[in-house]
C-alpha atoms as a printed R data frame, in Angstrom:
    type eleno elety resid chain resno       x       y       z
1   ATOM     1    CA   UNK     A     1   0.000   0.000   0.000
2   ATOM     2    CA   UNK     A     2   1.326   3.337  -1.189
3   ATOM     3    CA   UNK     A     3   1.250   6.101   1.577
4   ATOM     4    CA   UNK     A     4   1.953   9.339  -0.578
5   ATOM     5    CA   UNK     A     5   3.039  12.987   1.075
6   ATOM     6    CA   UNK     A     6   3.579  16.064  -1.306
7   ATOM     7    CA   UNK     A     7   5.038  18.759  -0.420
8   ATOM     8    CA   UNK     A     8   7.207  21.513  -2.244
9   ATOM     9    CA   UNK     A     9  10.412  20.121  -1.158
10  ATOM    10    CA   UNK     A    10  11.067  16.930   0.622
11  ATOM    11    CA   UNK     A    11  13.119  17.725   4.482
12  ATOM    12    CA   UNK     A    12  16.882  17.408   5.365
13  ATOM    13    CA   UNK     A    13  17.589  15.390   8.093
14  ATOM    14    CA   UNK     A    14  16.238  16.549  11.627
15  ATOM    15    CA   UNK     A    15  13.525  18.755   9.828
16  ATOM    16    CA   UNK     A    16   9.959  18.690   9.794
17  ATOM    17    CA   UNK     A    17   8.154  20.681   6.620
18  ATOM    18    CA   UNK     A    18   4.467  20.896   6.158
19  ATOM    19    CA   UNK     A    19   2.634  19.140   3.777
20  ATOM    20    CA   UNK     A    20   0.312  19.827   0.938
21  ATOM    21    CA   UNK     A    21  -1.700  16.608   0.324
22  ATOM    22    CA   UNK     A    22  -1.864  13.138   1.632
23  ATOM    23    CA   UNK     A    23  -3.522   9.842   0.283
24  ATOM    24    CA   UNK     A    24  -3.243   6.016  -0.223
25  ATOM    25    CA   UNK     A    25  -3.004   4.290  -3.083
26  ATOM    26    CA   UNK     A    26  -2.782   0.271  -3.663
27  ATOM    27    CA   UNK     A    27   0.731  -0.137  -5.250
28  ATOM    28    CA   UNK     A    28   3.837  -2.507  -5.206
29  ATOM    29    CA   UNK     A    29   5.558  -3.338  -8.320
30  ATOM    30    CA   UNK     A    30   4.280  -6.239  -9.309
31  ATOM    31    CA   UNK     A    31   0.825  -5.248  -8.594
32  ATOM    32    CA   UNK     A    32   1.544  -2.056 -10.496
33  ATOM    33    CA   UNK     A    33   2.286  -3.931 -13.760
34  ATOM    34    CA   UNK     A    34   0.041  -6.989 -13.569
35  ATOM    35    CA   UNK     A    35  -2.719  -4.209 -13.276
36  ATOM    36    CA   UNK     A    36  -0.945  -2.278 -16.533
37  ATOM    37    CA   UNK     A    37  -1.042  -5.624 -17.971
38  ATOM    38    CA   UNK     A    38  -4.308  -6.214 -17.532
39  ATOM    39    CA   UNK     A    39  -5.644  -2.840 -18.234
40  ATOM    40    CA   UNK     A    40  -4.274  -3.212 -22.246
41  ATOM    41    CA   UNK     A    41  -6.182  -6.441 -22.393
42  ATOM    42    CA   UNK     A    42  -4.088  -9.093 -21.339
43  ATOM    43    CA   UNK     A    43  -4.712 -12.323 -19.269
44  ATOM    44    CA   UNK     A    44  -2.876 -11.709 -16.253
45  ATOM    45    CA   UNK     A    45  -2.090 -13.925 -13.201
46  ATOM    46    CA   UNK     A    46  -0.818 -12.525 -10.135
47  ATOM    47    CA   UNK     A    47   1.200 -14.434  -7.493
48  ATOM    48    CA   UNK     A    48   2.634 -12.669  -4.368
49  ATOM    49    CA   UNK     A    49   1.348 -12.239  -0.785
50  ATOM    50    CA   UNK     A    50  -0.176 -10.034   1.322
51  ATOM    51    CA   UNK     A    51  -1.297  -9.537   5.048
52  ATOM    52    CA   UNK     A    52  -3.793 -10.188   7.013
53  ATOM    53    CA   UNK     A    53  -5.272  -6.598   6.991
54  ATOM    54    CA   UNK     A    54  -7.086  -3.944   5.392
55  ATOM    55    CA   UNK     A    55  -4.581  -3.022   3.424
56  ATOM    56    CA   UNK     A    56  -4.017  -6.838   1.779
57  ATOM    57    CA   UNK     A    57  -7.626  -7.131   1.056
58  ATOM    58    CA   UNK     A    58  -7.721  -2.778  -0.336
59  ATOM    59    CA   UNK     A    59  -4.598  -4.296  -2.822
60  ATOM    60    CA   UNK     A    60  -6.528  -7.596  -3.603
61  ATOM    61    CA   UNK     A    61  -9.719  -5.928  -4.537
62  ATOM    62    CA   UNK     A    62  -8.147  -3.327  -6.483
63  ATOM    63    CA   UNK     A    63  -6.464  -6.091  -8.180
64  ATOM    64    CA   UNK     A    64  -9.664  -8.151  -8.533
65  ATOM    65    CA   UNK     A    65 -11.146  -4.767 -10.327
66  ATOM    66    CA   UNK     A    66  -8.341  -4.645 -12.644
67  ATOM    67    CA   UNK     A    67  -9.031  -7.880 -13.986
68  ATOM    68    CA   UNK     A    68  -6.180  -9.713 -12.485
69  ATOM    69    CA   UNK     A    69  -6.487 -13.248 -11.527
70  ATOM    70    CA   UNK     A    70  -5.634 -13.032  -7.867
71  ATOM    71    CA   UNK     A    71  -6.244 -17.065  -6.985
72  ATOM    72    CA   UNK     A    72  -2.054 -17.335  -6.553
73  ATOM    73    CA   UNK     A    73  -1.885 -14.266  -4.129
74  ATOM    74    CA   UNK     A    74  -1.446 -15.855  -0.831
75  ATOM    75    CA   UNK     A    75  -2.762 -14.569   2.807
76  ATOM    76    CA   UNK     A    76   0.226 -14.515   5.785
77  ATOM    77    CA   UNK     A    77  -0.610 -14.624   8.951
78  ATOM    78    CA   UNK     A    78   2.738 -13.490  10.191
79  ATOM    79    CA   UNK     A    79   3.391 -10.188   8.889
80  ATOM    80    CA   UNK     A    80   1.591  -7.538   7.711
81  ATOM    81    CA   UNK     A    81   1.019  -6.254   4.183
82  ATOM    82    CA   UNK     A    82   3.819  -4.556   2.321
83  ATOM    83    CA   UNK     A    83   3.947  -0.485   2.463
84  ATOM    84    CA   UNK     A    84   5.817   1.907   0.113
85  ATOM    85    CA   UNK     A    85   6.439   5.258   2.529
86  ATOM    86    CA   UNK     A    86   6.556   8.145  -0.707
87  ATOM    87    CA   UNK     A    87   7.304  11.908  -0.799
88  ATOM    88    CA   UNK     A    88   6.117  13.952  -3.809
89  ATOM    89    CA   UNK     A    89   8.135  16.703  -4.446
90  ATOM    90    CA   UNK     A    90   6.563  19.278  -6.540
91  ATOM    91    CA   UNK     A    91   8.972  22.620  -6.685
92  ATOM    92    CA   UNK     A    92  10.681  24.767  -9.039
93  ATOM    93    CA   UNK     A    93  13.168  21.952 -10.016
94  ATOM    94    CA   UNK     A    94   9.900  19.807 -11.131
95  ATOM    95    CA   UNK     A    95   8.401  16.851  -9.905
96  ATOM    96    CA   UNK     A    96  10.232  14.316  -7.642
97  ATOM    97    CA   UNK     A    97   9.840  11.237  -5.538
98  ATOM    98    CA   UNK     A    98  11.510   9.358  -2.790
99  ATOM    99    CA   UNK     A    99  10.564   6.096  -2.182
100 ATOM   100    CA   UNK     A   100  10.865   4.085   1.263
101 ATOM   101    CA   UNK     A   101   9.776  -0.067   0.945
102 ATOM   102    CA   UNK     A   102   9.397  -2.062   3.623
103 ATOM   103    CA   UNK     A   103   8.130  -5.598   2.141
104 ATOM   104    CA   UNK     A   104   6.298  -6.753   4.928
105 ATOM   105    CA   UNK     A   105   4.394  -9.892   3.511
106 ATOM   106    CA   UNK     A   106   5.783  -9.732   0.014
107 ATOM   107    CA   UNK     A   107   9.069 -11.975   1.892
108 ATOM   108    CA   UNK     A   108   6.600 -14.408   3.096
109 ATOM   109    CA   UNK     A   109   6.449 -15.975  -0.635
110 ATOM   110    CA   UNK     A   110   8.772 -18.886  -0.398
111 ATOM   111    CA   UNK     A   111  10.023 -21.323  -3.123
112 ATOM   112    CA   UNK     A   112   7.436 -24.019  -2.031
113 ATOM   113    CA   UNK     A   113   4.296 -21.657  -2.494
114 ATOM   114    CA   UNK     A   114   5.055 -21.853  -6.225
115 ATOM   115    CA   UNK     A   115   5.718 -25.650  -7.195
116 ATOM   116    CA   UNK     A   116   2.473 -25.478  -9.270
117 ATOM   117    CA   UNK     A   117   4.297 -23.612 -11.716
118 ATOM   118    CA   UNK     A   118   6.487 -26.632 -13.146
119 ATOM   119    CA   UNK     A   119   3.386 -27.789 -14.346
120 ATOM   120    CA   UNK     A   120   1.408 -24.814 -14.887
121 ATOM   121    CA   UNK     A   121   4.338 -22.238 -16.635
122 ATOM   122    CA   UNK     A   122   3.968 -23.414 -20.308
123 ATOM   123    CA   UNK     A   123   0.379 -21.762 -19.880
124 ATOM   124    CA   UNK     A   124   2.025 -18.448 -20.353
125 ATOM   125    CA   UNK     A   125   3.516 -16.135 -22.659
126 ATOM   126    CA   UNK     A   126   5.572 -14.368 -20.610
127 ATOM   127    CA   UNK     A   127   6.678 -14.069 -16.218
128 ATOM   128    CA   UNK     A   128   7.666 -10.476 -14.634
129 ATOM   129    CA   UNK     A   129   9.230 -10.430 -11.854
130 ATOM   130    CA   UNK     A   130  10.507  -7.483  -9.866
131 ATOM   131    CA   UNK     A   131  12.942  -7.731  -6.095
132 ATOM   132    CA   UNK     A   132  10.345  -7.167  -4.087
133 ATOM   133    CA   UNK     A   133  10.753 -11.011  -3.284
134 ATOM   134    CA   UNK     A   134  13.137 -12.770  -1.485
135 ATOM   135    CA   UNK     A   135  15.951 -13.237  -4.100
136 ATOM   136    CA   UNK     A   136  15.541 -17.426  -3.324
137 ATOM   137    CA   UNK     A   137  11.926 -17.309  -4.469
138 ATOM   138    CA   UNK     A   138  13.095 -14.765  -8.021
139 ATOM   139    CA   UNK     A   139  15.244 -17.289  -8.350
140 ATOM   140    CA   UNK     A   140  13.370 -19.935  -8.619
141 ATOM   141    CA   UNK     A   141  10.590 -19.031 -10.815
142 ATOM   142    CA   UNK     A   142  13.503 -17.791 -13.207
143 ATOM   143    CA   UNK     A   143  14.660 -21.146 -13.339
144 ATOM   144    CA   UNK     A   144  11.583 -23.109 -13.742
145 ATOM   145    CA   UNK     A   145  10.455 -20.531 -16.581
146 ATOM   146    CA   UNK     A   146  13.836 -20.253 -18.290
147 ATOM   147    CA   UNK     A   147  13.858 -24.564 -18.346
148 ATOM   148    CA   UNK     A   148  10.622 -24.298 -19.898
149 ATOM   149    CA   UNK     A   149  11.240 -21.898 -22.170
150 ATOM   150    CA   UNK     A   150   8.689 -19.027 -21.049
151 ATOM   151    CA   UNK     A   151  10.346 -15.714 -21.538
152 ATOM   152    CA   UNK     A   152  11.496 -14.121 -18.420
153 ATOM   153    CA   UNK     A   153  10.992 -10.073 -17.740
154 ATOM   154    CA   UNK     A   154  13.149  -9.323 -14.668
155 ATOM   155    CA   UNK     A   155  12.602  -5.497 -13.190
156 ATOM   156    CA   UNK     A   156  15.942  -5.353 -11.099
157 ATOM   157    CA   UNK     A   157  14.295  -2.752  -7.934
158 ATOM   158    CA   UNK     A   158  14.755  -1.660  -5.523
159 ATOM   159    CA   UNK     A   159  18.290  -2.310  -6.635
160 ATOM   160    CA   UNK     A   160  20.168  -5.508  -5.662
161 ATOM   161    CA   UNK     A   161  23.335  -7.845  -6.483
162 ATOM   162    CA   UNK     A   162  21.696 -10.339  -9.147
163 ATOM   163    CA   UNK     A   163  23.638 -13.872  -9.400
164 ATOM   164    CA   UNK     A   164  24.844 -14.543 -12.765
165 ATOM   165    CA   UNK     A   165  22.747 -17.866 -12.513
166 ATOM   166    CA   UNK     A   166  20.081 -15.117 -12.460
167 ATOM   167    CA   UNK     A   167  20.958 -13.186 -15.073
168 ATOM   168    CA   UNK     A   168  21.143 -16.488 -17.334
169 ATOM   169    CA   UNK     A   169  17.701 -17.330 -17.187
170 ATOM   170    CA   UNK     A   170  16.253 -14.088 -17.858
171 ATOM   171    CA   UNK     A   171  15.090 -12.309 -21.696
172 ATOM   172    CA   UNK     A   172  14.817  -9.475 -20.910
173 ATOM   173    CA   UNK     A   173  16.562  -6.961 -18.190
174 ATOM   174    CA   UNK     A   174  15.015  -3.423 -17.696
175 ATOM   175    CA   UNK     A   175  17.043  -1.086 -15.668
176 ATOM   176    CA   UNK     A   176  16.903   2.011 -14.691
177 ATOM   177    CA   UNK     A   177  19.998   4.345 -15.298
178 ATOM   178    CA   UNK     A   178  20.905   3.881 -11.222
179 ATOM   179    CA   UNK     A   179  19.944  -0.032 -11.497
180 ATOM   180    CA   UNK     A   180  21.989  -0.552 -14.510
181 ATOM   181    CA   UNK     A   181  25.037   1.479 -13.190
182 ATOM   182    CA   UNK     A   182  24.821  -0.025  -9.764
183 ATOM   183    CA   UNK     A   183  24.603  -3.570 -11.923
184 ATOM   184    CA   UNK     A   184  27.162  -3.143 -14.231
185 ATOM   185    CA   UNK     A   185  30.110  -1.174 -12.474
186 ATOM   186    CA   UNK     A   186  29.454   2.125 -15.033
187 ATOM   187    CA   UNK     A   187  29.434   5.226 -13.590
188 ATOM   188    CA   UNK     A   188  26.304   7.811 -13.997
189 ATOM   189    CA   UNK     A   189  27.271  11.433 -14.111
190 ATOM   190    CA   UNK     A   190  26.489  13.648 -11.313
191 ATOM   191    CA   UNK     A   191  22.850  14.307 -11.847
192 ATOM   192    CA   UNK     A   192  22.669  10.216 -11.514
193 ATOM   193    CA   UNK     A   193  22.665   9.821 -15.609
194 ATOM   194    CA   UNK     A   194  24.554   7.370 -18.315
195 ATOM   195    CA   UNK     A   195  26.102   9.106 -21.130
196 ATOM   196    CA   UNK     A   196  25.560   7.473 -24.668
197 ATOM   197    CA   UNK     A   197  29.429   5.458 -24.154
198 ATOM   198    CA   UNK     A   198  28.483   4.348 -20.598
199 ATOM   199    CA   UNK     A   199  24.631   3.388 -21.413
200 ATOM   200    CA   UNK     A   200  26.649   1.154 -23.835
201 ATOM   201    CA   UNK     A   201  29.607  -0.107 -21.335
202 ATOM   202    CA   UNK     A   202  26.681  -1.182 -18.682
203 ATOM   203    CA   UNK     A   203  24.530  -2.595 -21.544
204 ATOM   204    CA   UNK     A   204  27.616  -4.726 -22.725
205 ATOM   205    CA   UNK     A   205  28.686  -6.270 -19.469
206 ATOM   206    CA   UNK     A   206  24.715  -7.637 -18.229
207 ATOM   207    CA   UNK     A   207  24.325  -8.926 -22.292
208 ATOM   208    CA   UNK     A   208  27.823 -10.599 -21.272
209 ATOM   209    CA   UNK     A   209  25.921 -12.351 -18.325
210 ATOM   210    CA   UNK     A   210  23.644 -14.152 -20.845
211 ATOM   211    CA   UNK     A   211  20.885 -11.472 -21.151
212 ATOM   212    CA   UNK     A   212  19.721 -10.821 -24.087
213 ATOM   213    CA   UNK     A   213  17.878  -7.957 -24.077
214 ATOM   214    CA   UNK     A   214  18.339  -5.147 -21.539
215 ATOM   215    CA   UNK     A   215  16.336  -2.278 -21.590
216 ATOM   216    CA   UNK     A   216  17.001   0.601 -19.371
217 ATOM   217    CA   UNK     A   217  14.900   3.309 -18.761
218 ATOM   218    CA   UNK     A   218  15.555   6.995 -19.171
219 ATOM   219    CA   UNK     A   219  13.433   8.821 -17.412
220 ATOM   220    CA   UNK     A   220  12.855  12.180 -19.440
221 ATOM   221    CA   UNK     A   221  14.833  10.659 -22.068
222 ATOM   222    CA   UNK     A   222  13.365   7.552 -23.045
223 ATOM   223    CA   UNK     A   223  14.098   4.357 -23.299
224 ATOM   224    CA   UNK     A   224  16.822   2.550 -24.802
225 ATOM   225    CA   UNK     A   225  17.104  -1.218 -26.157
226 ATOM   226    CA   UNK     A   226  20.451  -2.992 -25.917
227 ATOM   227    CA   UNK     A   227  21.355  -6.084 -27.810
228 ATOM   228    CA   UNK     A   228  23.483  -8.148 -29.840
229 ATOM   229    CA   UNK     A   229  23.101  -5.891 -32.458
230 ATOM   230    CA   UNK     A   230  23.478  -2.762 -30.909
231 ATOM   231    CA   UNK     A   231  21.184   0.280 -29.353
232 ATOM   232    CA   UNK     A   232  18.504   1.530 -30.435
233 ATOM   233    CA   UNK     A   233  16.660   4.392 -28.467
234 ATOM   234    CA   UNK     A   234  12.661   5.215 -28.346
235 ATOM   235    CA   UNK     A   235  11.849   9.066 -27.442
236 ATOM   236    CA   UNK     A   236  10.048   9.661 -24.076
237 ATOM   237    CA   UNK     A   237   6.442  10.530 -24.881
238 ATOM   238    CA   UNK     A   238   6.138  14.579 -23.488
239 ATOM   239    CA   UNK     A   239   3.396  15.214 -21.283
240 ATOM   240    CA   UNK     A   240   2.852  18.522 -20.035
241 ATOM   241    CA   UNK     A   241   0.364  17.779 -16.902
242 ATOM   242    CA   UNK     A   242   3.430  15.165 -15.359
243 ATOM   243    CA   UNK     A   243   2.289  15.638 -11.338
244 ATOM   244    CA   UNK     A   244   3.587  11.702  -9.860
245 ATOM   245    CA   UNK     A   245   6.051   9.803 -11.598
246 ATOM   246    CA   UNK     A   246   5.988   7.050  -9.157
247 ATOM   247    CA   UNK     A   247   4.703   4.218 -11.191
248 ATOM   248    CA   UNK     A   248   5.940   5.344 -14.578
249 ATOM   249    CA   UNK     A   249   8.567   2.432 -14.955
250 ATOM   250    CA   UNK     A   250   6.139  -0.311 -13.296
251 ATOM   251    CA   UNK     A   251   3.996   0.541 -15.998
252 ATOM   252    CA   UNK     A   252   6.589   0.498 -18.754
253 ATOM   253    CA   UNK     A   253   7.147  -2.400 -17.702
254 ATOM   254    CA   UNK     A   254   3.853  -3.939 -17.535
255 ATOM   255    CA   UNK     A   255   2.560  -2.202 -20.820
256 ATOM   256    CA   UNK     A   256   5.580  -3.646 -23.050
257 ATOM   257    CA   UNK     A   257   5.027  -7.197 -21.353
258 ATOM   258    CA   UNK     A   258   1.457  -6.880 -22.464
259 ATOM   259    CA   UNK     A   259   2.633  -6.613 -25.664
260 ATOM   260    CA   UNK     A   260   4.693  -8.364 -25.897
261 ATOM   261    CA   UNK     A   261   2.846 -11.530 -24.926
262 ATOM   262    CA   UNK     A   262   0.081 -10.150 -27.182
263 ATOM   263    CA   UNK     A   263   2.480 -10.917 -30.489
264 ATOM   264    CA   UNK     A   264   3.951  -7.554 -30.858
265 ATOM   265    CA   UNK     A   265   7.094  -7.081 -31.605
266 ATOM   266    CA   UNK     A   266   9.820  -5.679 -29.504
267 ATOM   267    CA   UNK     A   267   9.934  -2.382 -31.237
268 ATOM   268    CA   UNK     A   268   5.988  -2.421 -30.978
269 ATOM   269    CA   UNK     A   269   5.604  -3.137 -27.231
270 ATOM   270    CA   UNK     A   270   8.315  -0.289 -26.517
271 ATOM   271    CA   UNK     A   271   6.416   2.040 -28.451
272 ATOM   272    CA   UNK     A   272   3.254   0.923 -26.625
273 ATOM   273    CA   UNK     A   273   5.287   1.487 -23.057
274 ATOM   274    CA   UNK     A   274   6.302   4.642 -23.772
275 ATOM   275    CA   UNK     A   275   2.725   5.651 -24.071
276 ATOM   276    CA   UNK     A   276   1.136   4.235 -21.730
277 ATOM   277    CA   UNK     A   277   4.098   5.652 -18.830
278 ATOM   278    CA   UNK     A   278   3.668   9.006 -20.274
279 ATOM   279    CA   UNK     A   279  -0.152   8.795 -19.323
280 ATOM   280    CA   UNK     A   280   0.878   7.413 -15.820
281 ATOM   281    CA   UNK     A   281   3.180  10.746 -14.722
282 ATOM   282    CA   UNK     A   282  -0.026  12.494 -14.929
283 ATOM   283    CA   UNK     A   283  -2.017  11.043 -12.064
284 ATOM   284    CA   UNK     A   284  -1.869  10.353  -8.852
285 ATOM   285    CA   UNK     A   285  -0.460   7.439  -6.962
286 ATOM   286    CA   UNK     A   286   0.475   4.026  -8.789
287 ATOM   287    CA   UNK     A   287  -2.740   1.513  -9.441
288 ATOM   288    CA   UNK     A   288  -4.927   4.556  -9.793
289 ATOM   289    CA   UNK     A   289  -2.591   6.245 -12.681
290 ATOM   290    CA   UNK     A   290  -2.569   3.284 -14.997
291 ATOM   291    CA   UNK     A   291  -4.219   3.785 -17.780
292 ATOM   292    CA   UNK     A   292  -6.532   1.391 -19.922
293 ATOM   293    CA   UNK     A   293  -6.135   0.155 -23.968
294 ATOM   294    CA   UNK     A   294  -8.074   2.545 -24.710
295 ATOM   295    CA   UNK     A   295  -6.568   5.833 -23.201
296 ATOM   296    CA   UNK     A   296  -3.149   4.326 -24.683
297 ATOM   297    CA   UNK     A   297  -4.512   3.941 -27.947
298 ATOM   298    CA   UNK     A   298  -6.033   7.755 -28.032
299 ATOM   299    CA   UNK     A   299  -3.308   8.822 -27.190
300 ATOM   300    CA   UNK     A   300  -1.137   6.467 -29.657
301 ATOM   301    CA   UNK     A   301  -3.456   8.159 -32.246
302 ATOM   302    CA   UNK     A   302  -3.076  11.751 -31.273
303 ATOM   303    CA   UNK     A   303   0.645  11.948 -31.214
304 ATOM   304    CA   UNK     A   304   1.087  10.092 -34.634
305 ATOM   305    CA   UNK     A   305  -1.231  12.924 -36.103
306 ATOM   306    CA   UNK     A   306   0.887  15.728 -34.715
307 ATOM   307    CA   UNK     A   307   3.769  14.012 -36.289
């Protein structure tokens, strides 16, 4: 469950500002992009766990609404349901977040809650997974899918060390700038950015790993694919209404899944990402922002006529 504050500025240490708006807002990553997923029309299964609370049955229900098959979420009675702690930022140097996860239930899903998916994985086009799991339980299902030959979508946050036996079994990477550098070894500049030579340095040493496809996000900027055969960058989609940019990558993430699993191709679902995140920034808190096939499309529609 999301808990968002904005304010003009976030506080330094020891100090207290007042706020302009509070309000919660079902979230978590996965949830974020099963629910993208399953707003562009896709079949979507959710597996992941929640408390005993209000909150796990507010994030179940808003799943449920979404369309998302919610019969793998499980129920823990030890710990309650995971919270994201956000600050909104909105001042003269535009609109910023900080983010503050504390997983709660989401570590409760262990290995042995998923050994119906050696039988059951072929049934899908595509897993996501994100590391808001313990890294045994990522692990596995990357494993299991990769043997089976199910693509694997691994969203490496909150950033973490990712085994190479990891990195082996997944398709495709997707990175932010800080998650790639922190991967990789590259540097970012000082406002936390790759330049064009070290997007390509960090790029080269995860494809070394075994992944094929690694696509890091660029904020402002874009997106950019990384293979075998080089990069290739898509154009951020301007907005000018951008107000919460918390879920924007979850549903990048989500949106080029759903396409992906829906036959596009890889050029195809990044254009359809890129889209559907720029509708995203421009409401509030993360399930609630998504938007549906339809708003994607409009907009899809309206920006190839200004063109």
């Amino acid at each position: 469950m999301d808990l968002v504050a904005l304010a003009e500025r976030a506080p330094e240490l020891g100090e207290t500002v007042v706020g302009s708006g509070f309000r919660t807002a079902p979230g978590g990553k996965g949830a974020n992009q099963a629910v993208q997923a399953a707003r562009l029309g896709v079949e979507t299964h959710m597996a992941g766990c929640v408390g005993d609370d209000s909150f796990g049955r507010e994030m179940v229900k808003a799943l449920k609404d979404s369309g998302v098959d919610t019969s793998h979420v499980k129920i823990s009675g030890e710990h309650p349901s995971g919270v994201g702690h956000i600050e909104i930022q909105s001042g003269a140097s535009g609109v910023q977040n900080r983010i503050i996860v504390v997983p709660g239930a989401n570590y409760d899903l262990a290995p042995a809650d998923l050994v119906w998916l050696k039988e059951g994985i072929k049934a899908y086009n595509i897993v996501i997974m994100q590391l808001e799991l313990k890294m045994e339980t990522i692990e596995y299902v990357a494993r299991v899918a990769h043997d089976a030959g199910v693509p694997v979508m691994l969203n490496p946050a909150p950033a973490a060390p990712l085994s190479d036996e990891l990195l082996s079994c997944v398709t495709f990477l997707s990175p932010n700038e800080t998650e790639a550098a922190m991967l990789s070894g590259v540097k970012t500049d000082s406002e936390g950015r790759l330049s064009e030579e070290a997007l390509k340095a960090a790029s080269k040493v995860l494809m070394s790993k075994g992944v094929p496809n690694v696509i890091i996000t660029l904020g402002d900027k874009g997106a950019a694919i990384c293979t075998a055969e080089g990069v290739k960058h898509v154009p951020c989609v301007k907005m000018t209404n951008v107000v919460d940019p918390t879920a924007a990558g979850d549903s990048f993430v989500g949106a080029f899944c759903a396409g992906y699993a829906s036959g596009l191709s890889i050029e195809d679902s990044l254009n359809l990402a890129v889209h559907a995140s720029a509708i995203t920034v421009c409401g509030y808190g993360a399930i609630p922002s998504l938007p549906t096939k339809d708003k994607v499309e409009k907009l899809m529609v309206e920006r190839r006529a200004a063109i």
